[in-house]
C-alpha positions, 0 to 999 in steps of 0.5 A: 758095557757091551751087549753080545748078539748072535744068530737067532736059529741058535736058540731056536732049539732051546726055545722049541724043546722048552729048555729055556725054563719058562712054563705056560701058566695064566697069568698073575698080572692083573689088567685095569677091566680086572681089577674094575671088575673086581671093583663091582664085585667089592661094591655089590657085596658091601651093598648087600651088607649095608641092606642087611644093618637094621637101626632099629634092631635090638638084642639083649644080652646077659651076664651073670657072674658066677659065685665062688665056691664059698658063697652058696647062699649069696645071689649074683647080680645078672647084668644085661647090656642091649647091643645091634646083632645086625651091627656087624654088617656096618663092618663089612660093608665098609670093608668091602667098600674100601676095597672096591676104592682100592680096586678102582685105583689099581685100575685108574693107575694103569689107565692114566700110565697108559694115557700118558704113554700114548699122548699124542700117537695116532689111533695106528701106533696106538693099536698096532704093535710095531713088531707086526709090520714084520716087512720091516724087520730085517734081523732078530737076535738074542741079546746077551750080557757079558758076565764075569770071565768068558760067559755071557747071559741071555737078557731077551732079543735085539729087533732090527727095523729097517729105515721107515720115512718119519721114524726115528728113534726117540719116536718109536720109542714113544710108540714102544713106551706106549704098548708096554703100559696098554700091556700093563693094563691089559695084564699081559693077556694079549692073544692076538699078539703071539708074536710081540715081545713087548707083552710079558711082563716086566719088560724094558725095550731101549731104541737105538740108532743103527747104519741100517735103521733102528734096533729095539733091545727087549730085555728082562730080568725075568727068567719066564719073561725072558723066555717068553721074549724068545719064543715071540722072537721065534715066532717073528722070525719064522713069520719073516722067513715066510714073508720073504720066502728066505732064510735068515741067512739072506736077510740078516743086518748090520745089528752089531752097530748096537753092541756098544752100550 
């Protein structure tokens, strides 16, 4: 299969006029101090309904039947039955404790999913995203997917690193692996990283050997995600202009060493 990638200033008109169908909505996603928060909130409210159950409250009730239309001079028993009013608050206590448990495994399963990610990296690669050592990216493009006959569909972007002493590819993409589940736990909320296109959600991002380095391939199958690729890798590319004082022109690589799957 092969993946087309062209010039990125030919979708940065699209990306700036909106055009790419995304809109700026917060997010659905939530994170692990999310959902642990929601958690204390599920806890505190079955709390509060615990302490309202009294055991020794005791209501009585009465049933009476009523007579048929014939039976005037008969008399209808009224049976009584005793029942706890306060009974109801045991319910939902233990409803909204099973929900706080479900709410702390939500959070515990984004926590270990990042704990495994990020095994073994430095306390540097686990809180800095590649993609902010802008220095050495030194091409960004859109990664496109041949379709049927002669078109083509926007997937995301294609970010080319440079050759940096110790990395290779399986290692950065442990490095890649790890800031896709911190973003899983984090709920997709990461302002301070404007620029990283690993933060959307429902991202994949593969790391691929190339003649001038390494490429990371960012994709979705998400029509706002993918969006939201571009915009960062505009970001990024604007960022790399001003760093280096050229245009795209200047620092563009040999990125098409990727184009075959």
């Amino acid at each position: 299969m092969k993946t087309t990638v062209r010039s990125w200033t030919t979708v940065i008109g699209c990306v700036a006029l909106g055009g790419c169908g995304a809109t700026s909505t917060a997010s659905p996603y939530i994170s692990a101090s999310a959902y642990e928060a929601k958690a204390e909130s599920e806890q505190r409210e079955a709390d509060a309904e615990r302490k309202l159950f009294e055991p020794g409250a005791v209501a009585r009730v009465t049933h009476c039947a009523a007579p048929g239309k014939d039976a005037d001079d008969v008399v209808m028993p009224c049976w009584t039955a005793d029942h706890n009013p306060t009974q109801q608050h045991l319910a939902e206590a233990k409803r909204h404790r099973e929900a706080a448990a479900r709410f702390r495994a939500e959070s515990q399963a984004l926590r270990d999913a990042e704990a495994r990610a990020c095994a073994g990296l430095s306390d540097h690669d686990r809180d800095t995203s590649p993609f902010a050592h802008t220095e050495d990216i030194i091409d960004i493009a859109p990664l496109e997917i041949p379709r049927q006959g002669s078109s083509s569909e926007r997937e995301g972007a294609v970010f080319a690193f440079r050759v940096v002493p110790g990395m290779t590819a399986p290692s950065l993409q442990r490095v890649v692996d790890c800031h896709l589940a911190r973003n899983d736990a984090m709920g997709h909320v990461a302002p301070d990283m404007a620029y990283c296109p690993l933060v959307p959600p429902n991202v994949k991002a593969v790391v691929k050997s190339t003649p001038a380095g390494l490429a990371v391939e960012v994709s979705s199958e998400d029509h706002a995600s993918i969006a939201d690729i571009a915009r960062r890798a505009t970001a990024l590319q604007a960022r790399r202009v001003q760093l280096a004082g050229s245009g795209p022109e200047r620092t563009m690589s040999g990125i098409a060493g990727v184009a075959d799957r």
